[in-house]
MITI-273627 format. One line per 3 residues: number of its first residue (from 0); their letters; for each residue y, x, z of N, C-alpha, C, CB. Coordinates in nm, 2 decimals, padded with zeros to 4 digits. Atoms other than C-alpha are relative to their C-alpha. Last residue first. Glycine has a CB too. Layout:
<sites>
NUM) A) Y:X:Z:Y:X:Z:Y:X:Z:Y:X:Z; ...
</sites>
This chain:
<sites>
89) XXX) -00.07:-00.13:00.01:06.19:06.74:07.85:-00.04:00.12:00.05:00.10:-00.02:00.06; 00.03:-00.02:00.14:06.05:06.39:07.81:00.05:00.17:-00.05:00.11:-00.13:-00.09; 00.10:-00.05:00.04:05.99:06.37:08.20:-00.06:00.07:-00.17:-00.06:-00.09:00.05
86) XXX) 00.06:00.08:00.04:06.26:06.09:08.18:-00.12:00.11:00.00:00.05:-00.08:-00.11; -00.03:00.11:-00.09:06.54:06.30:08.41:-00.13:-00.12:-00.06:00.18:-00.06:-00.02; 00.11:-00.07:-00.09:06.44:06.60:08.15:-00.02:-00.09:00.14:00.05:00.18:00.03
83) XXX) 00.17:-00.06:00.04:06.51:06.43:07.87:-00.06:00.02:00.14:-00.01:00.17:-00.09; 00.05:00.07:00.11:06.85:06.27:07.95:-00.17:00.02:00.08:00.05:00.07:-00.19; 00.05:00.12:-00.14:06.95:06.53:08.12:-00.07:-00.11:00.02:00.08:-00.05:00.06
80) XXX) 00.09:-00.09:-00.06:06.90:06.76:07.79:-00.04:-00.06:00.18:00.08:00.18:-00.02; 00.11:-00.01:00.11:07.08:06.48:07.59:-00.13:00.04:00.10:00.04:00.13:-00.13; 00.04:00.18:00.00:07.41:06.45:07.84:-00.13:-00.01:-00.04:00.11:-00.10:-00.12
77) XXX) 00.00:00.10:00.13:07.44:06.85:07.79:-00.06:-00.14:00.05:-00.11:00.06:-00.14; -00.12:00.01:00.05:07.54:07.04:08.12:00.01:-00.09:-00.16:00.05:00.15:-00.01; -00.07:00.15:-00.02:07.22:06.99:08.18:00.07:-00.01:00.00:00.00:-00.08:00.08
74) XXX) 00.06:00.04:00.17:07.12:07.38:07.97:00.04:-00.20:00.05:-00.24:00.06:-00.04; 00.09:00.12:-00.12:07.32:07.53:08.33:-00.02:-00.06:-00.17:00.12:-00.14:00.18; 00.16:-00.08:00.06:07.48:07.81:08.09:-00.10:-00.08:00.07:-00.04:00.19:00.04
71) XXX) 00.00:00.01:00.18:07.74:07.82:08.32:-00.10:00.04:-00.03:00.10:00.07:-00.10; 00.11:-00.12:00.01:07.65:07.66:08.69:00.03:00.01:-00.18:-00.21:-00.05:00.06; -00.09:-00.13:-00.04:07.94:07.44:08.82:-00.13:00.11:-00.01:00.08:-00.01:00.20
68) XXX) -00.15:-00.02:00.04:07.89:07.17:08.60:00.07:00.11:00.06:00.07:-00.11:00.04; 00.01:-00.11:00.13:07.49:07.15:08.62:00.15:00.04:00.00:-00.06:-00.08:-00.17; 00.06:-00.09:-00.08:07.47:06.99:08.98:00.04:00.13:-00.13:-00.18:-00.06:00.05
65) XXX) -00.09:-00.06:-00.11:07.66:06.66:08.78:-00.05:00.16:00.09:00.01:-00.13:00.11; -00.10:00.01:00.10:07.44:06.67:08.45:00.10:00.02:00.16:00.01:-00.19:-00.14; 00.00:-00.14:00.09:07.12:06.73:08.70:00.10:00.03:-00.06:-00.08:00.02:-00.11
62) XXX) 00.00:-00.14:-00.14:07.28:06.46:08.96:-00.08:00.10:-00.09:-00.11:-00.03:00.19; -00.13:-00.01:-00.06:07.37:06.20:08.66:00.02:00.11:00.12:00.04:-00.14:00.05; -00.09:-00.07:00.13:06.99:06.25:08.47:00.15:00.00:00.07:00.00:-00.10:-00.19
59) XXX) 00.03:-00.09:00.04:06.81:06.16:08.82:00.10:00.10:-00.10:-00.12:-00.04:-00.03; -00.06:-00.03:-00.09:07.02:05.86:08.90:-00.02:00.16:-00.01:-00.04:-00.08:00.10; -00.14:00.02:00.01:06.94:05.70:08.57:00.07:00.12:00.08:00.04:-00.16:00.05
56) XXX) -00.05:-00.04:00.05:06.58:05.75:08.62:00.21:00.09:-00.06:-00.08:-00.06:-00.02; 00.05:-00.12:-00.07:06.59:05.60:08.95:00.02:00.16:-00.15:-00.21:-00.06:00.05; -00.12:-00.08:-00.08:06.80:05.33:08.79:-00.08:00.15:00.07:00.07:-00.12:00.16
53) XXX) 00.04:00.08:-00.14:06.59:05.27:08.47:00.08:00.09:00.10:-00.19:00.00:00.05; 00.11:-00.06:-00.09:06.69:05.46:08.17:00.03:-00.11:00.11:00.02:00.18:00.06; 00.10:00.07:-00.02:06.84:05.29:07.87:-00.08:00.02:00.11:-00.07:00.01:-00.10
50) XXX) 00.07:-00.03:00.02:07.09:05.56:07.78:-00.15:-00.10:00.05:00.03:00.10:00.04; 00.03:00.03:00.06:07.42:05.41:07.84:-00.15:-00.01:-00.10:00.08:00.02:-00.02; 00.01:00.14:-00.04:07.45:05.54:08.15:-00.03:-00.10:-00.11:00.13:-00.03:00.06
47) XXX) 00.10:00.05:-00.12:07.38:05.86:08.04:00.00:-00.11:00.04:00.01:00.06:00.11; 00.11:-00.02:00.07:07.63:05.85:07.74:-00.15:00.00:00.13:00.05:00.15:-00.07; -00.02:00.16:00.06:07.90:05.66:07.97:-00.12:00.06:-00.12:00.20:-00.08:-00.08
44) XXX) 00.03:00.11:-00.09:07.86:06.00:08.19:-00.02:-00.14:-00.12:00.13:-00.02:00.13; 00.13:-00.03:-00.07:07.90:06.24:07.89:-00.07:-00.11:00.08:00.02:00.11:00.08; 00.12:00.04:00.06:08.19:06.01:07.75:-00.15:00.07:00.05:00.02:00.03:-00.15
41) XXX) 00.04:00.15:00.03:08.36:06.03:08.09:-00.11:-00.03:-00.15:00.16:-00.10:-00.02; 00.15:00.02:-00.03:08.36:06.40:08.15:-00.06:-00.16:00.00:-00.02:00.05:00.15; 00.07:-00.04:00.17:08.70:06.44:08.05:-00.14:-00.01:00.01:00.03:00.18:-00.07
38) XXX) -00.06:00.17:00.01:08.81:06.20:08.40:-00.06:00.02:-00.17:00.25:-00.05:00.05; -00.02:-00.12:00.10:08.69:06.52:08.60:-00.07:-00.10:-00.12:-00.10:00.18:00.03; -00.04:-00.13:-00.03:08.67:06.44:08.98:00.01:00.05:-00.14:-00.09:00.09:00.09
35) XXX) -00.10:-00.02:-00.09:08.66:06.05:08.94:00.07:00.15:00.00:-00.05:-00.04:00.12; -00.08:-00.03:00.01:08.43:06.10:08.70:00.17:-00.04:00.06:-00.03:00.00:-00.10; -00.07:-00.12:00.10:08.19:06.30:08.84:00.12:-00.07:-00.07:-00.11:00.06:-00.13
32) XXX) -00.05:-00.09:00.01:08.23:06.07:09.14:00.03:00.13:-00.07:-00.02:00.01:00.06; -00.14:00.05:-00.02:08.23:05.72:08.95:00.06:00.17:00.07:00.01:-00.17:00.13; -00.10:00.05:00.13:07.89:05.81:08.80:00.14:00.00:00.02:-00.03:-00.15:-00.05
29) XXX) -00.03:-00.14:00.11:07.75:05.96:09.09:00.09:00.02:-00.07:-00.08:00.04:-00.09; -00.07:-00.05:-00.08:07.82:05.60:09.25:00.06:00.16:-00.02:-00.07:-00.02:00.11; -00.12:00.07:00.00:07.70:05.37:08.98:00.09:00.14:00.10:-00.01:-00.20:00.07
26) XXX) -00.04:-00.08:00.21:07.36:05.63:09.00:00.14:-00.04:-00.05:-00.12:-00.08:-00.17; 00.01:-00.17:-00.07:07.36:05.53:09.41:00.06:00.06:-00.17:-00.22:00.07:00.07; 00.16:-00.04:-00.07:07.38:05.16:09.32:00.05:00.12:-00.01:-00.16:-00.03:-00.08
23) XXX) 00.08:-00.08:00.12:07.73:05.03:09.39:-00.12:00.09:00.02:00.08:00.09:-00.06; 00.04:00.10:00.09:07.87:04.81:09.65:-00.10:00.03:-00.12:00.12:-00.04:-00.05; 00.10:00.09:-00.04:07.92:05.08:09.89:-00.02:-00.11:-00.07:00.02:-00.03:00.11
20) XXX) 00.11:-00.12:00.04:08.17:05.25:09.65:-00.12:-00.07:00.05:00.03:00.17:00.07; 00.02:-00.09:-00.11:08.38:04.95:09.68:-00.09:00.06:00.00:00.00:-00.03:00.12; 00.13:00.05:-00.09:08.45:04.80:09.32:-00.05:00.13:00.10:-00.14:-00.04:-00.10
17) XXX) -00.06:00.05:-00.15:08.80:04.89:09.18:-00.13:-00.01:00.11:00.09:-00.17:-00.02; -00.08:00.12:-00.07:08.67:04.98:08.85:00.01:00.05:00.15:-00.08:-00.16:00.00; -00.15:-00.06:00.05:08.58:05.32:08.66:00.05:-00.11:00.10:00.06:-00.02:-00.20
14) XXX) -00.08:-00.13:-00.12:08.22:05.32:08.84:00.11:00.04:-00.06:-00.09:00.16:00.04; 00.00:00.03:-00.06:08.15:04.95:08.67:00.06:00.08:00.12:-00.09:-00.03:-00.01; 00.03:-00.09:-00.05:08.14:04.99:08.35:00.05:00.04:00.17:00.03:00.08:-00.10
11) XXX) -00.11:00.05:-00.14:08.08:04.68:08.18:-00.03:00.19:00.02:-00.09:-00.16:00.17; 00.12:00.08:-00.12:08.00:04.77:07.83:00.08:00.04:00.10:-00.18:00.05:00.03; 00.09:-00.11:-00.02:08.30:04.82:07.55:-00.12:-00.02:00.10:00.07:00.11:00.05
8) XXX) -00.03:-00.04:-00.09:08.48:04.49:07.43:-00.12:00.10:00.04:00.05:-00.10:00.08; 00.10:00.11:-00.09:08.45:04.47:07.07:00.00:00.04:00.13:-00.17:00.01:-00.04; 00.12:-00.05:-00.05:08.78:04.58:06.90:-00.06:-00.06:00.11:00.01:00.12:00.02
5) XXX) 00.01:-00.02:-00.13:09.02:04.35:06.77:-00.09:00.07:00.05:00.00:-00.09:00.05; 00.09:00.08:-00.11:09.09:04.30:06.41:-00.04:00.10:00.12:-00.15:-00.05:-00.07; 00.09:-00.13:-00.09:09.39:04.39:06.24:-00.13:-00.10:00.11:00.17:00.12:00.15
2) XXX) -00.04:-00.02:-00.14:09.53:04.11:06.04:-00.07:00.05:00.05:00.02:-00.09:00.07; 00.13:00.07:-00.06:09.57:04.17:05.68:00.02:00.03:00.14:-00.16:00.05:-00.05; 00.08:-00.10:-00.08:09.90:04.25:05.52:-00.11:-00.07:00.08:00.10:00.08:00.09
</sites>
């Protein structure tokens, strides 16, 4: 039987750890309180975060995608559409 190989370790993610909220940039911080408060919301978040945006950007798409969650039919409720519209591409 062949030997199982090991998956690649995932990127750092910084607002799941231990690290004191004050330590973290403001978008690290969003990040940790959506999912701190709503733990199914992690690939969304790790999809924004993973999105290449600069922190200002960054910070933008995680407070539409978080602001969006208690409005249904809020269209930033999609990772994609925060995305966009947090880069002006939208």
């Amino acid at each position: 039987m062949a030997a199982r190989k090991r998956a690649a370790p995932g990127p750092a993610r910084p607002y799941l750890g231990s690290t004191d909220l004050e330590d973290l940039s403001v978008a690290y911080q969003v990040a940790h309180e959506i999912v701190t408060s709503r733990a199914d919301l992690l690939p969304s978040v790790d999809r924004i975060m993973a999105a290449g945006l600069d922190e200002p950007d960054q910070e933008r798409a995680l407070t539409l995608f978080r602001d969006s969650l208690g409005s249904p039919g809020d269209p930033h409720r999609d990772p994609a559409v925060a995305i966009s519209a947090a880069t002006g591409a939208g």
